[in-house]
PDB file with SEQRES, HELIX, SHEET and CRYST1 records, atoms N, CA, C and O in Angstrom:
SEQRES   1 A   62  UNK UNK UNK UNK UNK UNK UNK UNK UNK UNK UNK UNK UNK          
SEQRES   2 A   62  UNK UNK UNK UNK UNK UNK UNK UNK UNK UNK UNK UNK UNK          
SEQRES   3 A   62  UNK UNK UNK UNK UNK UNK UNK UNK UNK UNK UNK UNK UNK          
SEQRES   4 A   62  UNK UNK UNK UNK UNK UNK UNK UNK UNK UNK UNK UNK UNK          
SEQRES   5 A   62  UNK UNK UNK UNK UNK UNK UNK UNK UNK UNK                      
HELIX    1 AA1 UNK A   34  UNK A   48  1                                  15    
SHEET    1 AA1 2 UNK A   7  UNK A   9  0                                        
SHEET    2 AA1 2 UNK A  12  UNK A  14 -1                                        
CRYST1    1.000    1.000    1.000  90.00  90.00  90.00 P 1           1          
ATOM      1  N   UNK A   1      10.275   9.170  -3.208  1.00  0.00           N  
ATOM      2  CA  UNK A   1       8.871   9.005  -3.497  1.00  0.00           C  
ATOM      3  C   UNK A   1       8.599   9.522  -4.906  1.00  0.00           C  
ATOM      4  O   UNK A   1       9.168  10.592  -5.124  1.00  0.00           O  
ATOM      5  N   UNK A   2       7.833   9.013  -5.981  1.00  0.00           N  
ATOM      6  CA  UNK A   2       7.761   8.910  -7.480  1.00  0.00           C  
ATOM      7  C   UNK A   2       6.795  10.562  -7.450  1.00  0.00           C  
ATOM      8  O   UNK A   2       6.069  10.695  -6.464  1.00  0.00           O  
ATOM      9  N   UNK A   3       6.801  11.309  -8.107  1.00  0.00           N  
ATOM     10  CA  UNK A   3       6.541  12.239  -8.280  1.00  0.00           C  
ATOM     11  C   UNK A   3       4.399  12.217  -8.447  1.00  0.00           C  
ATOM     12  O   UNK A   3       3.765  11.343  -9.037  1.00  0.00           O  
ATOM     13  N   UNK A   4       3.894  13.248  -7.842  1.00  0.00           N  
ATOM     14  CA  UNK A   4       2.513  12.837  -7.427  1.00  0.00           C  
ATOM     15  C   UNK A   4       1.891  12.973  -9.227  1.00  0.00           C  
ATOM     16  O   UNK A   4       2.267  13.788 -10.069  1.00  0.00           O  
ATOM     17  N   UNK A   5       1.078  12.112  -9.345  1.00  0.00           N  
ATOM     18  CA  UNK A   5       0.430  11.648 -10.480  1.00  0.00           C  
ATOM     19  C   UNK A   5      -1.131  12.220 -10.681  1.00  0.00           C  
ATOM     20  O   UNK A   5      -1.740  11.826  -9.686  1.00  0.00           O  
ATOM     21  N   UNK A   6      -1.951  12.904 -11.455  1.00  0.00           N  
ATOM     22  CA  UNK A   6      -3.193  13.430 -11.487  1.00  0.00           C  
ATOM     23  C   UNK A   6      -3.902  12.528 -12.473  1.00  0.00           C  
ATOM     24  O   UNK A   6      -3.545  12.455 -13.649  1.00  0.00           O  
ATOM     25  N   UNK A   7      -5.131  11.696 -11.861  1.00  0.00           N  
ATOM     26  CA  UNK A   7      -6.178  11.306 -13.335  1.00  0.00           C  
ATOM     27  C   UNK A   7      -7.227  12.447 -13.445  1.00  0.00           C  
ATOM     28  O   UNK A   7      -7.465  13.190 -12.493  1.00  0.00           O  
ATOM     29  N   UNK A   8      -7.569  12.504 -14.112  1.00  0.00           N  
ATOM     30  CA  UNK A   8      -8.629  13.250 -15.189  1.00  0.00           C  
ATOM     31  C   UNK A   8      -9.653  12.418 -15.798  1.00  0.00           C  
ATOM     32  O   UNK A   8      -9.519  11.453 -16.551  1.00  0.00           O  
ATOM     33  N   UNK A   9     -10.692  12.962 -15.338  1.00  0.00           N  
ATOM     34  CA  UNK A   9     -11.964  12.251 -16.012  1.00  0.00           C  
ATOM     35  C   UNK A   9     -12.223  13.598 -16.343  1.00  0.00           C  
ATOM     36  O   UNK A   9     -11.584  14.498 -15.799  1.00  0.00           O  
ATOM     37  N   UNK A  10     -13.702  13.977 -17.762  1.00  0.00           N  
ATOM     38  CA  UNK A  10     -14.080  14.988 -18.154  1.00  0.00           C  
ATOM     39  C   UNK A  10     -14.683  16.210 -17.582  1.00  0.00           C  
ATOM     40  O   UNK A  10     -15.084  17.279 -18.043  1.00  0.00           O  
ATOM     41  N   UNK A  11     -14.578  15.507 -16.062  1.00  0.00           N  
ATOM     42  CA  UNK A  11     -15.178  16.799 -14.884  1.00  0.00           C  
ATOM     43  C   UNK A  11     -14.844  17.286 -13.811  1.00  0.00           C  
ATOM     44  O   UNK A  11     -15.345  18.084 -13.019  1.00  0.00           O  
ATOM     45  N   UNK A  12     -13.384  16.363 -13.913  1.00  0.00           N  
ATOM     46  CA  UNK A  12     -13.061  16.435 -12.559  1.00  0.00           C  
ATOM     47  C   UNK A  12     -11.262  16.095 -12.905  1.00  0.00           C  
ATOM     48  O   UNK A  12     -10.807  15.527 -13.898  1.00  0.00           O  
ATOM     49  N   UNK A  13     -10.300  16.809 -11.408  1.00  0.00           N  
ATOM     50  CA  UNK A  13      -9.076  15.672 -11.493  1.00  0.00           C  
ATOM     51  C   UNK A  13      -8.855  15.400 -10.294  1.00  0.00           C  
ATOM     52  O   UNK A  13      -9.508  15.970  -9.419  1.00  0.00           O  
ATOM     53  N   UNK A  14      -7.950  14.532 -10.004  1.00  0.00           N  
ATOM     54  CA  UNK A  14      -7.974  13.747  -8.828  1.00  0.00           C  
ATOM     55  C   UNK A  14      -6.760  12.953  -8.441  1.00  0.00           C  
ATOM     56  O   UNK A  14      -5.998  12.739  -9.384  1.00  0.00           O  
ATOM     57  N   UNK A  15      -6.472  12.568  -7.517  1.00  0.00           N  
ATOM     58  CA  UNK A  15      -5.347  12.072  -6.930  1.00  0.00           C  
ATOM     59  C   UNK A  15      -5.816  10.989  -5.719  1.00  0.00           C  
ATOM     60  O   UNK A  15      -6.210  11.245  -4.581  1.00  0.00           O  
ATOM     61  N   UNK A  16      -5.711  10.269  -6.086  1.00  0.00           N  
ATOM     62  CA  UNK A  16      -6.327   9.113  -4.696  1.00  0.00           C  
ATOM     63  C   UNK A  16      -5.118   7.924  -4.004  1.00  0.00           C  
ATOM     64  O   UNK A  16      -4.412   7.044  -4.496  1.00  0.00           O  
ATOM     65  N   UNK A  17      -5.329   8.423  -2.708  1.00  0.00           N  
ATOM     66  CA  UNK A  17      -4.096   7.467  -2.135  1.00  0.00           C  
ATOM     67  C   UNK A  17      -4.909   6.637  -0.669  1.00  0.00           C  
ATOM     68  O   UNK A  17      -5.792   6.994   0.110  1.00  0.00           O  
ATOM     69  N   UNK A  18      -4.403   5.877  -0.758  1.00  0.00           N  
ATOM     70  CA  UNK A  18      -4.412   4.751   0.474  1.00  0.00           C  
ATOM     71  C   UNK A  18      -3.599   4.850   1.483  1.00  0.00           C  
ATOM     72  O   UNK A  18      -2.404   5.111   1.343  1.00  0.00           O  
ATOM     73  N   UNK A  19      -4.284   4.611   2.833  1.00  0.00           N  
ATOM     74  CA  UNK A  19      -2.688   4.760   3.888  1.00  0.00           C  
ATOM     75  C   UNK A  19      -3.554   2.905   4.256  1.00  0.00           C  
ATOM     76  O   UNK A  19      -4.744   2.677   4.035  1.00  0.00           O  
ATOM     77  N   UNK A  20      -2.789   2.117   4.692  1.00  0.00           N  
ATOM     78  CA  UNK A  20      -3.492   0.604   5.274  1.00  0.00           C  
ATOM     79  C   UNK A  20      -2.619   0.180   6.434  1.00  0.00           C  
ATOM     80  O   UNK A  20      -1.534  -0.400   6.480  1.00  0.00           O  
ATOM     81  N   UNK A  21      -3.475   0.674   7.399  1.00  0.00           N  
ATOM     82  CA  UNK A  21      -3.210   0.283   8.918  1.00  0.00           C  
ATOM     83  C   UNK A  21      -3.267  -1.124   9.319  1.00  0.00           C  
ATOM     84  O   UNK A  21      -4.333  -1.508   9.801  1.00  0.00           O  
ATOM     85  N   UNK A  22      -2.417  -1.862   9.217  1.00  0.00           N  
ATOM     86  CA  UNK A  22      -2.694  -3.571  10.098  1.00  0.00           C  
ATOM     87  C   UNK A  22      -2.571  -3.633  11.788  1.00  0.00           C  
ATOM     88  O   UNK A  22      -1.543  -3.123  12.232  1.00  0.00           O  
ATOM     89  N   UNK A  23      -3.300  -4.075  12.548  1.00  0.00           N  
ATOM     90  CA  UNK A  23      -3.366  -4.066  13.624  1.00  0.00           C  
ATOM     91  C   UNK A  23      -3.576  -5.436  14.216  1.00  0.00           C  
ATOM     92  O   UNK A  23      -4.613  -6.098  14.178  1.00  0.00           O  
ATOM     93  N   UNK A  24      -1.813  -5.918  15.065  1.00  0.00           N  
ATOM     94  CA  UNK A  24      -2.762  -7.279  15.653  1.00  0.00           C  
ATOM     95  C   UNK A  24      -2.549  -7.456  16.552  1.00  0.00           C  
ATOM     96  O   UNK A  24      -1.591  -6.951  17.138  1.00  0.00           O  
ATOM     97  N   UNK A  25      -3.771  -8.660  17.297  1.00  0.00           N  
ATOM     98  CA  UNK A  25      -3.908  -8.719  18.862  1.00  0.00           C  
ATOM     99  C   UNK A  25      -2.766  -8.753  19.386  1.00  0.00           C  
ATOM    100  O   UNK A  25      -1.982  -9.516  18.821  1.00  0.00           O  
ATOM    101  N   UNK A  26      -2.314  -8.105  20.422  1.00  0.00           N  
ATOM    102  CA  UNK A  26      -1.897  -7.859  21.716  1.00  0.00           C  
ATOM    103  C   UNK A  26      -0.497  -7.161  21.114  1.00  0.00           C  
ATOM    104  O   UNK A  26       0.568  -7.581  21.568  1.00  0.00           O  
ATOM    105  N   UNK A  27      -0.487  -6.591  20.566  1.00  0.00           N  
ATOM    106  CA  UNK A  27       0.718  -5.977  19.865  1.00  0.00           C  
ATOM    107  C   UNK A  27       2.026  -7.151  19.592  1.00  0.00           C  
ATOM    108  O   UNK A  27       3.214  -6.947  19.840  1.00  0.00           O  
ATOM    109  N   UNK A  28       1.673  -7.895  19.253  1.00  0.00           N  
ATOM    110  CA  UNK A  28       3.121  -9.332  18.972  1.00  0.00           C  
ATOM    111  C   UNK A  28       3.201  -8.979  17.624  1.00  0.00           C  
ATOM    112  O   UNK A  28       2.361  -8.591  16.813  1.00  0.00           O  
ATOM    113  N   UNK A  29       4.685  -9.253  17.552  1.00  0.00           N  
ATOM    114  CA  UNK A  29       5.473  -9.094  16.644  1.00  0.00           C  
ATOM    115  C   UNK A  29       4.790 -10.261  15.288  1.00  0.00           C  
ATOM    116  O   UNK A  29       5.486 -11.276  15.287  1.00  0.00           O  
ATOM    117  N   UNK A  30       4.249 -10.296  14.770  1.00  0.00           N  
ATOM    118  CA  UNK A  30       4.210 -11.324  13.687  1.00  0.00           C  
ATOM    119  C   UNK A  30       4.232 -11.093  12.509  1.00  0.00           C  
ATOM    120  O   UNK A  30       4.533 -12.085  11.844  1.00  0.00           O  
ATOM    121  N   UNK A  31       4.008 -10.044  11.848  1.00  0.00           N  
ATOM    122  CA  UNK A  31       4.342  -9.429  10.290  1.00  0.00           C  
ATOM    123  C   UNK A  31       5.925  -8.582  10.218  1.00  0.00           C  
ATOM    124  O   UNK A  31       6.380  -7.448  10.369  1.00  0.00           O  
ATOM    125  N   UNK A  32       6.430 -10.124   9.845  1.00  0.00           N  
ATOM    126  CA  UNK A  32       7.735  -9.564   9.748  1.00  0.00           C  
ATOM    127  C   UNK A  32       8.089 -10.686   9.132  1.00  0.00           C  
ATOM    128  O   UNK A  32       7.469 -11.724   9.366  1.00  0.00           O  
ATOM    129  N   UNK A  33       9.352 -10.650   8.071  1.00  0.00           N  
ATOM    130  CA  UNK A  33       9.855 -11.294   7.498  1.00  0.00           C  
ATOM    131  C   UNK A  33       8.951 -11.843   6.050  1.00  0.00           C  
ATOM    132  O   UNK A  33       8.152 -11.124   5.450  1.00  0.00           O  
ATOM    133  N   UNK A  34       9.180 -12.813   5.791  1.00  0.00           N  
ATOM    134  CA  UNK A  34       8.658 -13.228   4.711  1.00  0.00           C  
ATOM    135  C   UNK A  34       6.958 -13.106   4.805  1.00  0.00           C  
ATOM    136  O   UNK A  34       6.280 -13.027   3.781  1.00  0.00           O  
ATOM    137  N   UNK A  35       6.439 -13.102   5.998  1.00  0.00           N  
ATOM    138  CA  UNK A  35       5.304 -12.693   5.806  1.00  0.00           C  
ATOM    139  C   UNK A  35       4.467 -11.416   5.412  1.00  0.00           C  
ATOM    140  O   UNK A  35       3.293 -11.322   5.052  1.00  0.00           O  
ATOM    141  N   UNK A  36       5.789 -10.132   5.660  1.00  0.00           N  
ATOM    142  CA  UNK A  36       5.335  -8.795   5.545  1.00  0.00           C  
ATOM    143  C   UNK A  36       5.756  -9.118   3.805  1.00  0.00           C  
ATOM    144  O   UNK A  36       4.858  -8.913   2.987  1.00  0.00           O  
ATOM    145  N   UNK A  37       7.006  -9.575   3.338  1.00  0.00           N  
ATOM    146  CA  UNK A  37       7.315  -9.711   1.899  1.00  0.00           C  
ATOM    147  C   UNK A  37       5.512 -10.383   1.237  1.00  0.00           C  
ATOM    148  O   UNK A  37       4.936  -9.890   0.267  1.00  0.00           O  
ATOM    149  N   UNK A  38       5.148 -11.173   1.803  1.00  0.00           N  
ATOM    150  CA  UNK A  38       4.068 -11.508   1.003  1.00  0.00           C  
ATOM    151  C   UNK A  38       2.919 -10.896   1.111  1.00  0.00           C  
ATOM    152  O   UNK A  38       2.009 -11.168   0.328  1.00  0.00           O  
ATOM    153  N   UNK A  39       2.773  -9.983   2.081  1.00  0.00           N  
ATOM    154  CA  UNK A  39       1.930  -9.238   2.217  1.00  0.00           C  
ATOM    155  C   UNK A  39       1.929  -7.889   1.165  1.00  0.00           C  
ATOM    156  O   UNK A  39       0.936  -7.199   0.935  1.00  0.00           O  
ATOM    157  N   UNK A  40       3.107  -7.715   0.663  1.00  0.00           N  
ATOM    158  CA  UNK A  40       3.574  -6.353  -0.102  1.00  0.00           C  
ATOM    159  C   UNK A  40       3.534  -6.919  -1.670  1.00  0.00           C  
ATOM    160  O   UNK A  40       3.468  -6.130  -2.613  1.00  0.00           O  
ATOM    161  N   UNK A  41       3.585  -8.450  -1.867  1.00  0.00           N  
ATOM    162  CA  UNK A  41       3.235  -8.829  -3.340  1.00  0.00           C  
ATOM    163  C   UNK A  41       1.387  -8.646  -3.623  1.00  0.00           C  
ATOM    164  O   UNK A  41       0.824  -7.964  -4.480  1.00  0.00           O  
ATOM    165  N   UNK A  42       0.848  -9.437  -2.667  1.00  0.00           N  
ATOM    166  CA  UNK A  42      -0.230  -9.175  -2.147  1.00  0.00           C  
ATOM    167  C   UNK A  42      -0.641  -8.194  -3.693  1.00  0.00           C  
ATOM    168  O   UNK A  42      -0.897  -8.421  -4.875  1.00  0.00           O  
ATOM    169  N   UNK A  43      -0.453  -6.599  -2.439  1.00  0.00           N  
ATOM    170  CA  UNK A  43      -0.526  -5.700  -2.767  1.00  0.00           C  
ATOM    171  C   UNK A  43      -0.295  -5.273  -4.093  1.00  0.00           C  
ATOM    172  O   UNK A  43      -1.108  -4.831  -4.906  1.00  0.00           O  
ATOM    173  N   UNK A  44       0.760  -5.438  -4.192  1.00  0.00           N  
ATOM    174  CA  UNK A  44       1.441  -5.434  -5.566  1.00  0.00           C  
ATOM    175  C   UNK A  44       0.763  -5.710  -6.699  1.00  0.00           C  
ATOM    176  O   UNK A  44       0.624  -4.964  -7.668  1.00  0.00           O  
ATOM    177  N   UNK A  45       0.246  -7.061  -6.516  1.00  0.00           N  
ATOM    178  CA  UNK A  45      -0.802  -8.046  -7.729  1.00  0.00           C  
ATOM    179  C   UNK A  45      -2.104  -7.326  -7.702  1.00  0.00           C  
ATOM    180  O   UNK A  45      -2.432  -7.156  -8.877  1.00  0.00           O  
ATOM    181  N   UNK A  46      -3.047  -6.796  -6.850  1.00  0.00           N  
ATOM    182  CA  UNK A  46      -3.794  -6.010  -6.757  1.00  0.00           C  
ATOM    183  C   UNK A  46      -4.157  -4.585  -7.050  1.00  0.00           C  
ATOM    184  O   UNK A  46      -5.201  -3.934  -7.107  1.00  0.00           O  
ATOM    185  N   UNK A  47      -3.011  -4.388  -7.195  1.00  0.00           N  
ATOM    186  CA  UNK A  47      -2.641  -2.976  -7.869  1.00  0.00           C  
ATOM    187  C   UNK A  47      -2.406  -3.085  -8.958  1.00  0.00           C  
ATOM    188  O   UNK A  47      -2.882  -2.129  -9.570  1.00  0.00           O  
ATOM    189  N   UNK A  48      -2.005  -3.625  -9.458  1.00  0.00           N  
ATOM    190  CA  UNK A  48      -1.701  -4.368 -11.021  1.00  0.00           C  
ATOM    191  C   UNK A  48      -2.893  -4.281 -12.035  1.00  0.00           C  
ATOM    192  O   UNK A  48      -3.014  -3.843 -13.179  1.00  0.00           O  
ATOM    193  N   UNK A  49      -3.873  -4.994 -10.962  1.00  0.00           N  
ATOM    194  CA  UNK A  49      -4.756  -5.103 -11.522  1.00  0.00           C  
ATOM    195  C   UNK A  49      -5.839  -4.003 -11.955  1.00  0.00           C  
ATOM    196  O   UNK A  49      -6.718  -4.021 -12.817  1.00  0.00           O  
ATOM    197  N   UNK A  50      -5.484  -3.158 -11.138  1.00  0.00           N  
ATOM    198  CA  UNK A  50      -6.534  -1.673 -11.112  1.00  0.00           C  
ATOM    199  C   UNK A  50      -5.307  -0.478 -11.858  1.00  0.00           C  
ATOM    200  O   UNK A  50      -5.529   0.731 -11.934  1.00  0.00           O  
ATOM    201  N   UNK A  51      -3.927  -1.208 -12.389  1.00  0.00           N  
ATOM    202  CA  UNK A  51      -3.145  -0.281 -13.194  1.00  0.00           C  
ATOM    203  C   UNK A  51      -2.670   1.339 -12.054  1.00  0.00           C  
ATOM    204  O   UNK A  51      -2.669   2.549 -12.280  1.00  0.00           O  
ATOM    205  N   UNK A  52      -2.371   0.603 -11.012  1.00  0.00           N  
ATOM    206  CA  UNK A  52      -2.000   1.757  -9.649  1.00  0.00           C  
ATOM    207  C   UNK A  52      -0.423   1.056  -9.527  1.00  0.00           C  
ATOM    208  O   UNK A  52       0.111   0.068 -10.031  1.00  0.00           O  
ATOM    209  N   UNK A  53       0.005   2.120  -8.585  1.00  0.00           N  
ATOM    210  CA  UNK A  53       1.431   1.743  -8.290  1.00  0.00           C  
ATOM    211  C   UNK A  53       1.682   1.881  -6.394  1.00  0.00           C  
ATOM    212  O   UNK A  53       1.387   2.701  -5.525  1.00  0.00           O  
ATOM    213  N   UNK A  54       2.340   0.645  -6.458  1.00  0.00           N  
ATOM    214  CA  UNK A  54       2.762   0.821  -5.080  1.00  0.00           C  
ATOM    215  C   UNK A  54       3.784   1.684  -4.351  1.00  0.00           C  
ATOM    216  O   UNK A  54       4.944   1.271  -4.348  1.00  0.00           O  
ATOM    217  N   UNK A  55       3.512   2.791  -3.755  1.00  0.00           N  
ATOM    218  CA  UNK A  55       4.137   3.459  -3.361  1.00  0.00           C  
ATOM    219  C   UNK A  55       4.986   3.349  -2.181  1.00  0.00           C  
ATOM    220  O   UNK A  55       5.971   4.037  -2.448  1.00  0.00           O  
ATOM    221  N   UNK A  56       5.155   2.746  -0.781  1.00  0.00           N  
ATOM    222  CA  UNK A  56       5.858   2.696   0.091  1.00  0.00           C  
ATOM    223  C   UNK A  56       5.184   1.418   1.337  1.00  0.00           C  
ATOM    224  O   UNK A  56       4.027   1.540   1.738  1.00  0.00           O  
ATOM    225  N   UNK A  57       5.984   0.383   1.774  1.00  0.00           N  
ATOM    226  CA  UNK A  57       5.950   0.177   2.875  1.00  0.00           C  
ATOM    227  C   UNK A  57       6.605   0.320   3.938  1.00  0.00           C  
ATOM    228  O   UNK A  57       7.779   0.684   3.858  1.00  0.00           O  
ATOM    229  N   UNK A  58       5.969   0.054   5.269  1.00  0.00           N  
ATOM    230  CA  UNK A  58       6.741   0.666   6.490  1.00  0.00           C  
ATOM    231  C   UNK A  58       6.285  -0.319   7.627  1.00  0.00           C  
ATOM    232  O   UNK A  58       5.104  -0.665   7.630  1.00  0.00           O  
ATOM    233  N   UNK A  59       7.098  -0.772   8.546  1.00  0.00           N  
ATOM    234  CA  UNK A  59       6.566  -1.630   9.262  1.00  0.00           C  
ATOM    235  C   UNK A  59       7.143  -1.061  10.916  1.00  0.00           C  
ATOM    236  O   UNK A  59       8.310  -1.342  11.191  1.00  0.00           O  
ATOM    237  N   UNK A  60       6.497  -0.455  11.731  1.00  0.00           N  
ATOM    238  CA  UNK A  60       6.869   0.168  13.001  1.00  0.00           C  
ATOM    239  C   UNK A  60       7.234  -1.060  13.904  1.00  0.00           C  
ATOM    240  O   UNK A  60       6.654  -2.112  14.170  1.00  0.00           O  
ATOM    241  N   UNK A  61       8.664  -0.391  14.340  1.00  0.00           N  
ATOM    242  CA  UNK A  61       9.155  -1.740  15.692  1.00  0.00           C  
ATOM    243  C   UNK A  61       8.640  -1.263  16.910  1.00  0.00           C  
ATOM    244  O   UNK A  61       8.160  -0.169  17.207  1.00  0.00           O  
ATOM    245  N   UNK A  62       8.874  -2.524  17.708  1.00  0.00           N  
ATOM    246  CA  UNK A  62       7.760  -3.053  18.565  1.00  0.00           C  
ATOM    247  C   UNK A  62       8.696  -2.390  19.954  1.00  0.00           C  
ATOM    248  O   UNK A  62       8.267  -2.510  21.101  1.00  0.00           O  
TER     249      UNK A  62                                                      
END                                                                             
């Protein structure tokens, strides 16, 4: 895990992280494979955009 990172604005510092829970009906297996891969570019491109870094995915078996 990349070493924890601090921003600084003139009043404050800060560290802000995301945890993102997906939850789907009836507990079936369906984010897996190329769909969890596109789900993590997703992410990726979105983060990009706000100049953040993606830190870890994890996908719990069923």
């Amino acid at each position: 895990m990349p070493q924890q990172v601090f921003k600084t604005l003139y009043h404050c510092t800060y560290s802000l992280q995301y945890h993102l829970v997906v939850v789907t009906k009836y507990r079936r297996k369906c984010l897996a494979g190329a769909m969890l891969a596109e789900l993590r570019e997703i992410c990726e491109r979105q983060l990009q955009l706000k100049e953040e870094q993606y830190i870890q995915q994890q996908s719990a078996p069923h």
